[in-house]
CHARMM-style PDB file with segment names, atoms N, HN, CA, C and O in Angstrom:
ATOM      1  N   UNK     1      26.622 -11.632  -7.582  1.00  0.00      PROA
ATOM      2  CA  UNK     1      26.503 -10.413  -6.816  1.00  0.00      PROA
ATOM      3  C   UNK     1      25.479  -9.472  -7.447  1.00  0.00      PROA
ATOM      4  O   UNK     1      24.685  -8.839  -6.751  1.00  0.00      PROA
ATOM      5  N   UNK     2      25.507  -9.404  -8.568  1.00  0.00      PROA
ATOM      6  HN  UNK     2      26.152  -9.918  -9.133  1.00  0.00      PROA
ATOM      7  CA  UNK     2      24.447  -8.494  -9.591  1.00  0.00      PROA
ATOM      8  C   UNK     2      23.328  -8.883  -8.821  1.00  0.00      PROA
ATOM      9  O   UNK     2      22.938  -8.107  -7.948  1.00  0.00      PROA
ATOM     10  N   UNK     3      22.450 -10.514  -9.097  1.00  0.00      PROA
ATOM     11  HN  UNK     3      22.767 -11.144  -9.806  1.00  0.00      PROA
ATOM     12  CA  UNK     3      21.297 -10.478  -9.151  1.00  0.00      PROA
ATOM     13  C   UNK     3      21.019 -10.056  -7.520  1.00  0.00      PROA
ATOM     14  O   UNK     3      19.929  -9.484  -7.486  1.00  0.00      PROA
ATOM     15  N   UNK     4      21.637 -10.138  -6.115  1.00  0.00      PROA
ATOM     16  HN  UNK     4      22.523 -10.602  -6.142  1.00  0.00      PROA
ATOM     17  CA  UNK     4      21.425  -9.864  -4.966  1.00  0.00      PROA
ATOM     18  C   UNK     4      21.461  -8.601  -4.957  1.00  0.00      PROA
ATOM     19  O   UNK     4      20.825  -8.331  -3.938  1.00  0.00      PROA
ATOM     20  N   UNK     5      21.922  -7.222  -5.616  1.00  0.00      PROA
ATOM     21  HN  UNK     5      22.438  -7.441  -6.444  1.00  0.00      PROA
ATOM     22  CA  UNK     5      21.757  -6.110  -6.070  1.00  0.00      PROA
ATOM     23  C   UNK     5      20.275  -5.657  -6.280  1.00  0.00      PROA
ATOM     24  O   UNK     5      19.563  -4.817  -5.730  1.00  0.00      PROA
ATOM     25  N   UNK     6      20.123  -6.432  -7.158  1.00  0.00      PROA
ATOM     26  HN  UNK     6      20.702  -7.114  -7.605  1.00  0.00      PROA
ATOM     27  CA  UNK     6      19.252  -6.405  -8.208  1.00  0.00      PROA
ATOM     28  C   UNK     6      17.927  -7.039  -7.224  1.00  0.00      PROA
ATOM     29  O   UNK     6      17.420  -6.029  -6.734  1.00  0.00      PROA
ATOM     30  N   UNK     7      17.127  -8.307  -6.710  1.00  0.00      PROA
ATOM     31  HN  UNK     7      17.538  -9.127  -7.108  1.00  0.00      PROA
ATOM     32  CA  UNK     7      17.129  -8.193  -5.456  1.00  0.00      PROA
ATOM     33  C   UNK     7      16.446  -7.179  -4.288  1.00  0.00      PROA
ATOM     34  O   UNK     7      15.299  -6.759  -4.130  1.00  0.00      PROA
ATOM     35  N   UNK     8      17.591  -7.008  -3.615  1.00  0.00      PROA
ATOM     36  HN  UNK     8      18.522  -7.348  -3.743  1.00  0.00      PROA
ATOM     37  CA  UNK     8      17.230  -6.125  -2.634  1.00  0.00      PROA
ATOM     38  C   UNK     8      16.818  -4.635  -3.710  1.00  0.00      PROA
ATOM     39  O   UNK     8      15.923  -3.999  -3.154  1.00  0.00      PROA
ATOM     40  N   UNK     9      17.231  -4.010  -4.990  1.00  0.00      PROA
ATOM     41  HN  UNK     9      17.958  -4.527  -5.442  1.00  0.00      PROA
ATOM     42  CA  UNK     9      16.762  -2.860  -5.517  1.00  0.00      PROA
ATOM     43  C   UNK     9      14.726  -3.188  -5.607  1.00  0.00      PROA
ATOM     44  O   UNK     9      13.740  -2.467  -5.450  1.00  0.00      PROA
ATOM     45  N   UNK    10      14.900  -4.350  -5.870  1.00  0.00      PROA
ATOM     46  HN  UNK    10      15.701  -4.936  -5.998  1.00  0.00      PROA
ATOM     47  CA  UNK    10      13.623  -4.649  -6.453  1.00  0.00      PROA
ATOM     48  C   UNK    10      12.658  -4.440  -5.228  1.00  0.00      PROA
ATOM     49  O   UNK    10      11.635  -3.762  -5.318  1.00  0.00      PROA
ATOM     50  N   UNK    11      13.172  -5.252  -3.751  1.00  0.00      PROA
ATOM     51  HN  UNK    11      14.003  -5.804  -3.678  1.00  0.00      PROA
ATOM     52  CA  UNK    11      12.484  -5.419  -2.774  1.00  0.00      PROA
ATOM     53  C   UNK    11      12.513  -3.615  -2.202  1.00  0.00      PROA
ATOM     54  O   UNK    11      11.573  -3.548  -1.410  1.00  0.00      PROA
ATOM     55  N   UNK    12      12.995  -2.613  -2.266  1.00  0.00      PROA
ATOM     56  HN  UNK    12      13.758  -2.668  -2.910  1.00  0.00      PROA
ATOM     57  CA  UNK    12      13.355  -1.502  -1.699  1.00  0.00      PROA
ATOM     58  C   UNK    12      12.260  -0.579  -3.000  1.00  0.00      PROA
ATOM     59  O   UNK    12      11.405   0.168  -2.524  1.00  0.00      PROA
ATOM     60  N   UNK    13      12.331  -0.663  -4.192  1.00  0.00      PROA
ATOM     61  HN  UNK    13      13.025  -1.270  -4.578  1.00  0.00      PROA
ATOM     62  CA  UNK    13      10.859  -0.787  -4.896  1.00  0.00      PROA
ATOM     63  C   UNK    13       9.974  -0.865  -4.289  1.00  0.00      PROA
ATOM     64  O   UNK    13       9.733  -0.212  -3.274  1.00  0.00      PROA
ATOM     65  N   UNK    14       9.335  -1.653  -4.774  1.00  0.00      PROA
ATOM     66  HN  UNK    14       9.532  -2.183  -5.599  1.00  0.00      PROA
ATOM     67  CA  UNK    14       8.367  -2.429  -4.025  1.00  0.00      PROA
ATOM     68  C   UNK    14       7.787  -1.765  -2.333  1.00  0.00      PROA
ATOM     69  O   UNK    14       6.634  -1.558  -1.954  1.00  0.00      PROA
ATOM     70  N   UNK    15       9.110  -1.565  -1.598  1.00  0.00      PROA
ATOM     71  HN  UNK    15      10.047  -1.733  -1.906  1.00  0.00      PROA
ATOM     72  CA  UNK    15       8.274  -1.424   0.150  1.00  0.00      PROA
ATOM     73  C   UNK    15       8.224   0.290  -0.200  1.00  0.00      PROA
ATOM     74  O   UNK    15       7.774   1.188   0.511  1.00  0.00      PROA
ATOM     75  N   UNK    16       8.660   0.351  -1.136  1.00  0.00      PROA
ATOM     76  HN  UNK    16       9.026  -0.378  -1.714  1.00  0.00      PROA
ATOM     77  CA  UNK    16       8.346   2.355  -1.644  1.00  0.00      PROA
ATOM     78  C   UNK    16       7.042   2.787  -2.151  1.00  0.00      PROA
ATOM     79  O   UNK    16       6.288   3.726  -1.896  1.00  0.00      PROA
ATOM     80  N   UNK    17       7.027   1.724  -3.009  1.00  0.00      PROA
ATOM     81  HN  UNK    17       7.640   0.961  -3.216  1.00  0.00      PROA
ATOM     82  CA  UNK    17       4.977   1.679  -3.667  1.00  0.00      PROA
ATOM     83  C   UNK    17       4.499   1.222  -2.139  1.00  0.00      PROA
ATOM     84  O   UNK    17       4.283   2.267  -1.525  1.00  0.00      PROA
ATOM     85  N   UNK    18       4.336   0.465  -1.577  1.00  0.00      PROA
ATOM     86  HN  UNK    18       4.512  -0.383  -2.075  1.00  0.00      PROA
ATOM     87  CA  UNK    18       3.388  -0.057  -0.364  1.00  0.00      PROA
ATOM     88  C   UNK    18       3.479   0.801   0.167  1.00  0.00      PROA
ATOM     89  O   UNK    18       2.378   1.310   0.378  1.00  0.00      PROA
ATOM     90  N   UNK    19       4.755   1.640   0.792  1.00  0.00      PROA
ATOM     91  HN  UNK    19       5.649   1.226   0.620  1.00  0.00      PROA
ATOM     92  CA  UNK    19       4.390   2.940   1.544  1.00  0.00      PROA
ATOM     93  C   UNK    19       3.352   3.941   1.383  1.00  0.00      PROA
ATOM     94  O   UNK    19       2.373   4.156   2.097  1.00  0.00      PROA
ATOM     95  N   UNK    20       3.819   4.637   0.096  1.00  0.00      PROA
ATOM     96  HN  UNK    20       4.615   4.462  -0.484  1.00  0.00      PROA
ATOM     97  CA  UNK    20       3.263   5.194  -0.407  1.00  0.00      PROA
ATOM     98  C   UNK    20       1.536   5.212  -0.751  1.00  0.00      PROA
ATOM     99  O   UNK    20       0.592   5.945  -0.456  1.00  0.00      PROA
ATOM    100  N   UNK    21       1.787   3.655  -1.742  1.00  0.00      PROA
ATOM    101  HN  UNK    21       2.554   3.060  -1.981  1.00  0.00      PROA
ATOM    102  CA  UNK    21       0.003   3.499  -0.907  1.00  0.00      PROA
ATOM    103  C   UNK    21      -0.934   3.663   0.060  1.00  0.00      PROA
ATOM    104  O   UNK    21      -2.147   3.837   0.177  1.00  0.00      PROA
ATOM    105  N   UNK    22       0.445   3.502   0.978  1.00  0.00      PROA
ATOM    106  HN  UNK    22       1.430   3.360   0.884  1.00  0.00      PROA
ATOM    107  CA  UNK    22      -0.654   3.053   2.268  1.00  0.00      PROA
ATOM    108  C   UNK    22      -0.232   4.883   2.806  1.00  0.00      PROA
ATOM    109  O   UNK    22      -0.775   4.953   3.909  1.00  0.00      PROA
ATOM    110  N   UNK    23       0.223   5.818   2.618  1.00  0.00      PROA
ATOM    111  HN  UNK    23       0.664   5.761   1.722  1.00  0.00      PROA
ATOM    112  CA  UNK    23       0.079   7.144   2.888  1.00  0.00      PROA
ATOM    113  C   UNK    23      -1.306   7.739   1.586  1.00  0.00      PROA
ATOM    114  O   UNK    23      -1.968   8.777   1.614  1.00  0.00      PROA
ATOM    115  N   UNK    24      -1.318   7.136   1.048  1.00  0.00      PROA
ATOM    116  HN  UNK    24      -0.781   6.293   1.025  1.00  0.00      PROA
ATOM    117  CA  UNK    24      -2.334   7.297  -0.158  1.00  0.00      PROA
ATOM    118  C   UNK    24      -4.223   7.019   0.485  1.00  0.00      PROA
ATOM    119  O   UNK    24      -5.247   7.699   0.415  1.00  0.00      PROA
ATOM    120  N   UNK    25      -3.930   5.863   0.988  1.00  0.00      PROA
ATOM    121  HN  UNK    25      -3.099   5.310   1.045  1.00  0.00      PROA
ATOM    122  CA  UNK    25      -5.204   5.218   1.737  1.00  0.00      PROA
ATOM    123  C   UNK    25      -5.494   6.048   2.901  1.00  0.00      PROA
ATOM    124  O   UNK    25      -6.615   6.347   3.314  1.00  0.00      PROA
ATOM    125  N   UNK    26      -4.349   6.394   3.391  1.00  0.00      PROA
ATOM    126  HN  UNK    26      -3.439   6.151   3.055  1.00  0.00      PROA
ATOM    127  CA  UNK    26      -4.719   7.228   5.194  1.00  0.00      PROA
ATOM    128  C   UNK    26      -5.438   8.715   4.502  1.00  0.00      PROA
ATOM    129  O   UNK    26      -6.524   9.259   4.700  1.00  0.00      PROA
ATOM    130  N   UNK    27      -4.409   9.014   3.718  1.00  0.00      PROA
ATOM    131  HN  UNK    27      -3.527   8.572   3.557  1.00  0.00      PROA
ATOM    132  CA  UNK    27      -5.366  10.412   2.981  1.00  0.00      PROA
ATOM    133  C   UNK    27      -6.311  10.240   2.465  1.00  0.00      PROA
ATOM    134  O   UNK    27      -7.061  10.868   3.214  1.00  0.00      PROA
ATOM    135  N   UNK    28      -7.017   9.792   1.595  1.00  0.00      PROA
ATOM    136  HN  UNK    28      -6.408   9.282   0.988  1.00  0.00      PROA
ATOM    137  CA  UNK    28      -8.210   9.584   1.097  1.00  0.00      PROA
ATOM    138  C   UNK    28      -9.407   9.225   1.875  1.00  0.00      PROA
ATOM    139  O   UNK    28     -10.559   9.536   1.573  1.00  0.00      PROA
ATOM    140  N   UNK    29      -8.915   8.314   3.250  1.00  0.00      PROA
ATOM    141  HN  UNK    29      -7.979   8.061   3.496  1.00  0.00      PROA
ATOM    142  CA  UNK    29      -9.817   8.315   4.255  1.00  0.00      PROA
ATOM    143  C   UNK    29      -9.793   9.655   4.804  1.00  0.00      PROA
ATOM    144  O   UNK    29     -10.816  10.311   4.611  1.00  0.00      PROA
ATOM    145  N   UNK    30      -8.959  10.144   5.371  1.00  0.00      PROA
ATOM    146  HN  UNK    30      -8.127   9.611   5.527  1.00  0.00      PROA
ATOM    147  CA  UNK    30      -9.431  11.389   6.439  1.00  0.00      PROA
ATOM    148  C   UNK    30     -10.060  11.971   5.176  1.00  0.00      PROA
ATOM    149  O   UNK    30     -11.265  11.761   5.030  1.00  0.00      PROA
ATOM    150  N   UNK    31      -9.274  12.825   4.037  1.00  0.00      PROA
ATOM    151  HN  UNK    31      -8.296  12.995   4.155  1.00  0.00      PROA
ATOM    152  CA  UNK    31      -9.701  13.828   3.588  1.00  0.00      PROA
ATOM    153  C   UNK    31     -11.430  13.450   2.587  1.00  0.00      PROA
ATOM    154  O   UNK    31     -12.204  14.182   1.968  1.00  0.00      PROA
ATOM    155  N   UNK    32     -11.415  12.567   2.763  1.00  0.00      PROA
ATOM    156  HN  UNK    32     -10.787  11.973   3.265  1.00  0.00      PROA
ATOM    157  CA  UNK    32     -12.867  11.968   1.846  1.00  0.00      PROA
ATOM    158  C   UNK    32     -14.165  11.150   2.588  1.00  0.00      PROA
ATOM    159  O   UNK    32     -15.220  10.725   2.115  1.00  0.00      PROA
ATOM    160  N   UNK    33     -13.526  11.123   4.160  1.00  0.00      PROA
ATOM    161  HN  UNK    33     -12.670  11.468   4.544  1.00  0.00      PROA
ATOM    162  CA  UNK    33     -14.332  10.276   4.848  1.00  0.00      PROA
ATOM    163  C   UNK    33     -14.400   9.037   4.636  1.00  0.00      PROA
ATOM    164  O   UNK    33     -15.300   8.430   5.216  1.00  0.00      PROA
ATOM    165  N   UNK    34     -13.644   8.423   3.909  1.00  0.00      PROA
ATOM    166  HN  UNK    34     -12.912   8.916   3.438  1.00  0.00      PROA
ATOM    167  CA  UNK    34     -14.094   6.977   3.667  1.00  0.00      PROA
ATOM    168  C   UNK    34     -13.399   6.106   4.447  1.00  0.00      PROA
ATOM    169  O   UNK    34     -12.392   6.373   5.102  1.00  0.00      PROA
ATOM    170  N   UNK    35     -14.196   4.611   4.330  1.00  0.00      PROA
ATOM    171  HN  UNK    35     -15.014   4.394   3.798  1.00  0.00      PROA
ATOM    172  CA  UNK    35     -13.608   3.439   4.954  1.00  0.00      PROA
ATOM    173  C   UNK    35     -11.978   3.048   4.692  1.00  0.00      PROA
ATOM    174  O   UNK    35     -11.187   3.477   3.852  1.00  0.00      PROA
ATOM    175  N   UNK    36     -11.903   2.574   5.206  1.00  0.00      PROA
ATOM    176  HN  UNK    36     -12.546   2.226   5.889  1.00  0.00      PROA
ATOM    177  CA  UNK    36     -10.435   1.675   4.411  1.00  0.00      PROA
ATOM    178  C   UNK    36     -10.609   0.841   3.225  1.00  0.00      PROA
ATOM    179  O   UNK    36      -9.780   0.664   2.333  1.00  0.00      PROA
ATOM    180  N   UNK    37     -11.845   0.324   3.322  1.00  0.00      PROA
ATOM    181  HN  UNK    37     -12.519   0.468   4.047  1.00  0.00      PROA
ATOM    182  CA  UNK    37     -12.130  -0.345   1.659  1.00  0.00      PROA
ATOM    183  C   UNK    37     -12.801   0.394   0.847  1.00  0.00      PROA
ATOM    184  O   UNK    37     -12.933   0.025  -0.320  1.00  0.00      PROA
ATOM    185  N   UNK    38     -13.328   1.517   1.270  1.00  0.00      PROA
ATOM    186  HN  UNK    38     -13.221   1.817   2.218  1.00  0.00      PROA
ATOM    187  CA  UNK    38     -14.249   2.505  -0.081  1.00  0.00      PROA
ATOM    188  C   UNK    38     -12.767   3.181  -0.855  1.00  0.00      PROA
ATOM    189  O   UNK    38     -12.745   3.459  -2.054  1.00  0.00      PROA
ATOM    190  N   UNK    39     -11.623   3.365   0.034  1.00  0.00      PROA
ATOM    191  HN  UNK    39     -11.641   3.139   1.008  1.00  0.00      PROA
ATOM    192  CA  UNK    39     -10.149   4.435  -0.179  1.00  0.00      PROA
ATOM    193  C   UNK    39      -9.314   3.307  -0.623  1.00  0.00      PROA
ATOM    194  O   UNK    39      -8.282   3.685  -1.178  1.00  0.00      PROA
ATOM    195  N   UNK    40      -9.456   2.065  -0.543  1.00  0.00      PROA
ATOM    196  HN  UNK    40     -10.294   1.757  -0.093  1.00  0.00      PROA
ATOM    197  CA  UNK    40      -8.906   1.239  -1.251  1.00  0.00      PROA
ATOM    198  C   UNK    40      -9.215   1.062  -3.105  1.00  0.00      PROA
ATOM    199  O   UNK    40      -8.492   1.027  -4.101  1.00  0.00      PROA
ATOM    200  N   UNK    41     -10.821   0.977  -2.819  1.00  0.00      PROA
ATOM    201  HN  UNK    41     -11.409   1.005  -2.010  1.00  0.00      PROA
ATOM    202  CA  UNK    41     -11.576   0.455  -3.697  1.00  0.00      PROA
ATOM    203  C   UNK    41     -11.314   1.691  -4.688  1.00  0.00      PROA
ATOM    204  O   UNK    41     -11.294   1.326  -5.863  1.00  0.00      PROA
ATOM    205  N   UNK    42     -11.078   3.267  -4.469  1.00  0.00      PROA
ATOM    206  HN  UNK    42     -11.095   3.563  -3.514  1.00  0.00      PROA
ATOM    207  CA  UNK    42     -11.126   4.252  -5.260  1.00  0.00      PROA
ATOM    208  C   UNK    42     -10.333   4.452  -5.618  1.00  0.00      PROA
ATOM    209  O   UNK    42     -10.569   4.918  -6.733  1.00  0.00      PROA
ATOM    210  N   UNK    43      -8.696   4.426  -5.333  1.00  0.00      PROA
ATOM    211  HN  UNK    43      -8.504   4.048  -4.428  1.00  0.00      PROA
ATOM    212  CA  UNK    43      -7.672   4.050  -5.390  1.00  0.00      PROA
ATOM    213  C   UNK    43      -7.464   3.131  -6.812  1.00  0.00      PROA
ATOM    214  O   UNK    43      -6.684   3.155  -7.764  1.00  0.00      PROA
ATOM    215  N   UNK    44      -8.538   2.373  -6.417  1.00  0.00      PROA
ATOM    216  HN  UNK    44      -9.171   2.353  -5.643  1.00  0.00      PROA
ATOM    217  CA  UNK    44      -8.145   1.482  -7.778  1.00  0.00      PROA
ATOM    218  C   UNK    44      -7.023   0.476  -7.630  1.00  0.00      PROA
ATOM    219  O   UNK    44      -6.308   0.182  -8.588  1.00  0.00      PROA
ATOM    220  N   UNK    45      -6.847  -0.143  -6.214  1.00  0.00      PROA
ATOM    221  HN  UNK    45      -7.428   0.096  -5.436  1.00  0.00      PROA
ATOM    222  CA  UNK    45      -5.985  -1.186  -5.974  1.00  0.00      PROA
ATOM    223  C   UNK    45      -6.411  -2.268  -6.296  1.00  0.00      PROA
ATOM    224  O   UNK    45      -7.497  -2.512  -5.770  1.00  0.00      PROA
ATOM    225  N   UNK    46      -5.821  -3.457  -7.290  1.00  0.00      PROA
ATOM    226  HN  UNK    46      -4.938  -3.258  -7.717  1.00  0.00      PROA
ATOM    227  CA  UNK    46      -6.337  -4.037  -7.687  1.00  0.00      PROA
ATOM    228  C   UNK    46      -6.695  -5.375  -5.989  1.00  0.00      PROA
ATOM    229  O   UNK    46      -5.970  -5.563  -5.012  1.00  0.00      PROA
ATOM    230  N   UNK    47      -7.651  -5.813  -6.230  1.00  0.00      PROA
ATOM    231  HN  UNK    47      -8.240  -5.660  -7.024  1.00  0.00      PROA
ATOM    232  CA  UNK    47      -8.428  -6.787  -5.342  1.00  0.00      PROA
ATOM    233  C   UNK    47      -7.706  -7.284  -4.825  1.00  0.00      PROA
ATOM    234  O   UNK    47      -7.531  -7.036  -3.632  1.00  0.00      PROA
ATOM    235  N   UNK    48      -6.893  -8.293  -5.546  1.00  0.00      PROA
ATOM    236  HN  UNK    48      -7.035  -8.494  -6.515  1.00  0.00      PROA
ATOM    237  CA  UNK    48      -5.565  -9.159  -5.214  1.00  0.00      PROA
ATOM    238  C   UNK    48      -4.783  -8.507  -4.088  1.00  0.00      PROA
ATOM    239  O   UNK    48      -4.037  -9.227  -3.425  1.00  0.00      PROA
ATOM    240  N   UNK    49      -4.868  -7.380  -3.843  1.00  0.00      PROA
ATOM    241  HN  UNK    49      -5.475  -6.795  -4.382  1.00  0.00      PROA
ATOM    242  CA  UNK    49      -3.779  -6.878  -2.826  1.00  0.00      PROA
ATOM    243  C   UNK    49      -4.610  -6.334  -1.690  1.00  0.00      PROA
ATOM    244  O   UNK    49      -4.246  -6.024  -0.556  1.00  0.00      PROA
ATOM    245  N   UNK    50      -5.792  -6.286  -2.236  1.00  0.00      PROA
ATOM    246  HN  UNK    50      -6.088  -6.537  -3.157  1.00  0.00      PROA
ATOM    247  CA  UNK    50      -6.475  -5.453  -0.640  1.00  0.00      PROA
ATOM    248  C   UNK    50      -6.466  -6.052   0.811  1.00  0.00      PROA
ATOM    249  O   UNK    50      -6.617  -5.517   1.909  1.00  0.00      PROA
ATOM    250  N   UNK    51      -6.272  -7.146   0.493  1.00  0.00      PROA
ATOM    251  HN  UNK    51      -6.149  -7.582  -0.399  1.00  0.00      PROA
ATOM    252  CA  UNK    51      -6.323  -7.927   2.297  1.00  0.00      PROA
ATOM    253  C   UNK    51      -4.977  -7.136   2.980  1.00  0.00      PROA
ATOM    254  O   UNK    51      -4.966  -6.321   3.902  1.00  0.00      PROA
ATOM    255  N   UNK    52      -3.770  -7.721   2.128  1.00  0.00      PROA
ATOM    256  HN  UNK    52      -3.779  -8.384   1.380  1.00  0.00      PROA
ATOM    257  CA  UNK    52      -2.526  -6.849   2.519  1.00  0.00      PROA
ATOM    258  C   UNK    52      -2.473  -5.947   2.840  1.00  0.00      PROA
ATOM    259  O   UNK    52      -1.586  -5.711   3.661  1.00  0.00      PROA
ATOM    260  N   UNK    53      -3.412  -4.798   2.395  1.00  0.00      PROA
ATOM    261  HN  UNK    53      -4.132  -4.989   1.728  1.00  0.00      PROA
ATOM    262  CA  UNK    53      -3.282  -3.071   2.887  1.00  0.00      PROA
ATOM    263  C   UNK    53      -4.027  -3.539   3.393  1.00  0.00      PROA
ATOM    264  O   UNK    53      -3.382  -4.412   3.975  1.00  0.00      PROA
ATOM    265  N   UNK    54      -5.267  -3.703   3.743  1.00  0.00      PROA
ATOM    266  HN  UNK    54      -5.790  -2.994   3.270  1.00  0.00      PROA
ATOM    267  CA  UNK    54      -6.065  -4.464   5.218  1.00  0.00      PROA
ATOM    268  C   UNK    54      -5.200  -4.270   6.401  1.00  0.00      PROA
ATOM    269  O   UNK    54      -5.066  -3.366   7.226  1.00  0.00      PROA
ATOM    270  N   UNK    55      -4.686  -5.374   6.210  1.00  0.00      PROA
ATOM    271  HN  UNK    55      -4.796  -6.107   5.540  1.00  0.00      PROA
ATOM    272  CA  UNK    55      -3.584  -5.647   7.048  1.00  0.00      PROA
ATOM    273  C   UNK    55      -2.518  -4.969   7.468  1.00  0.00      PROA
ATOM    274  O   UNK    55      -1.969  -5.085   8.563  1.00  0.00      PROA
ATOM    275  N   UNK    56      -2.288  -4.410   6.776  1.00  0.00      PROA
ATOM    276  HN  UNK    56      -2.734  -4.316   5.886  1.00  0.00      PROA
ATOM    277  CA  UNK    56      -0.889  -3.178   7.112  1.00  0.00      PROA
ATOM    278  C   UNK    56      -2.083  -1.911   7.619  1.00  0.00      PROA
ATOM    279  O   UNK    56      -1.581  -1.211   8.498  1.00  0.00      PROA
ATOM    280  N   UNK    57      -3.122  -1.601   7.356  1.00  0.00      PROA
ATOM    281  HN  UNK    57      -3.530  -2.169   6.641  1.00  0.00      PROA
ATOM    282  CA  UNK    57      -3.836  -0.141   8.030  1.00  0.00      PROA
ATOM    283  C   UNK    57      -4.129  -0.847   9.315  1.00  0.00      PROA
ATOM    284  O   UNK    57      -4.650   0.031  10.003  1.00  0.00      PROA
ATOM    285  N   UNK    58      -4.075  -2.137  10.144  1.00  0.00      PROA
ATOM    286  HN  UNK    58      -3.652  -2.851   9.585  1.00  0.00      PROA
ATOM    287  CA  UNK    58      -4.597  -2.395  10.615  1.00  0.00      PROA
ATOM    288  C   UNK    58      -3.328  -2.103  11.985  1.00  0.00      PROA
ATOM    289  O   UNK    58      -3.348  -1.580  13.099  1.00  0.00      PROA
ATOM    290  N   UNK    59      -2.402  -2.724  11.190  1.00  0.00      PROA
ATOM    291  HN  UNK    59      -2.386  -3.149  10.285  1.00  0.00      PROA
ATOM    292  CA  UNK    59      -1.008  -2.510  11.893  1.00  0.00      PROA
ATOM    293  C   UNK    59      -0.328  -1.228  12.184  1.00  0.00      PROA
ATOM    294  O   UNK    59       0.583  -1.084  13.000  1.00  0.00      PROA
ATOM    295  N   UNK    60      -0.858  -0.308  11.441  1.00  0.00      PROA
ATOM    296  HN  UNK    60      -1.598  -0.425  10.779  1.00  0.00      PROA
ATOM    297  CA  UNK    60      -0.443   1.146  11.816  1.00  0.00      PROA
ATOM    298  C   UNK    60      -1.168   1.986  12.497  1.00  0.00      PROA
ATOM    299  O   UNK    60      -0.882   3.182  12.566  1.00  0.00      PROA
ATOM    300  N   UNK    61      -2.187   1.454  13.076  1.00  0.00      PROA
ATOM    301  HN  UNK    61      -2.419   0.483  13.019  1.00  0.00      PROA
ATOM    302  CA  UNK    61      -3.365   2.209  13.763  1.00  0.00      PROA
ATOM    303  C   UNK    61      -3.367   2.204  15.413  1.00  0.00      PROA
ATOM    304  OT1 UNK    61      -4.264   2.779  16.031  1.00  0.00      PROA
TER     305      UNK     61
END
């Protein structure tokens, strides 16, 4: 029972940073003018994940 705790805490993590990011990316575009990959790229998200926020700005638009 712990580790399914433990688990869903981790996964509820996790979709809290992606949120957040991705409220991070929408601001930096409006307020900076930039693309979705210049507000990625400044951000400092590492590479490995940019298709994913790709993909999720793409889905919220």
């Amino acid at each position: 029972m712990c580790n399914l705790s433990e688990t869903i805490e981790e996964r509820g993590i996790h979709k809290g940073i992606q949120e957040e990011s991705l409220r991070s990316i929408h601001a930096v575009m409006k307020n900076a003018h930039l693309s979705s990959k210049e507000a990625i790229d400044l951000l400092e998200i590492p590479e490995s994940d940019w298709l994913k926020y790709l993909e999720l700005l793409q889905q919220s638009q």
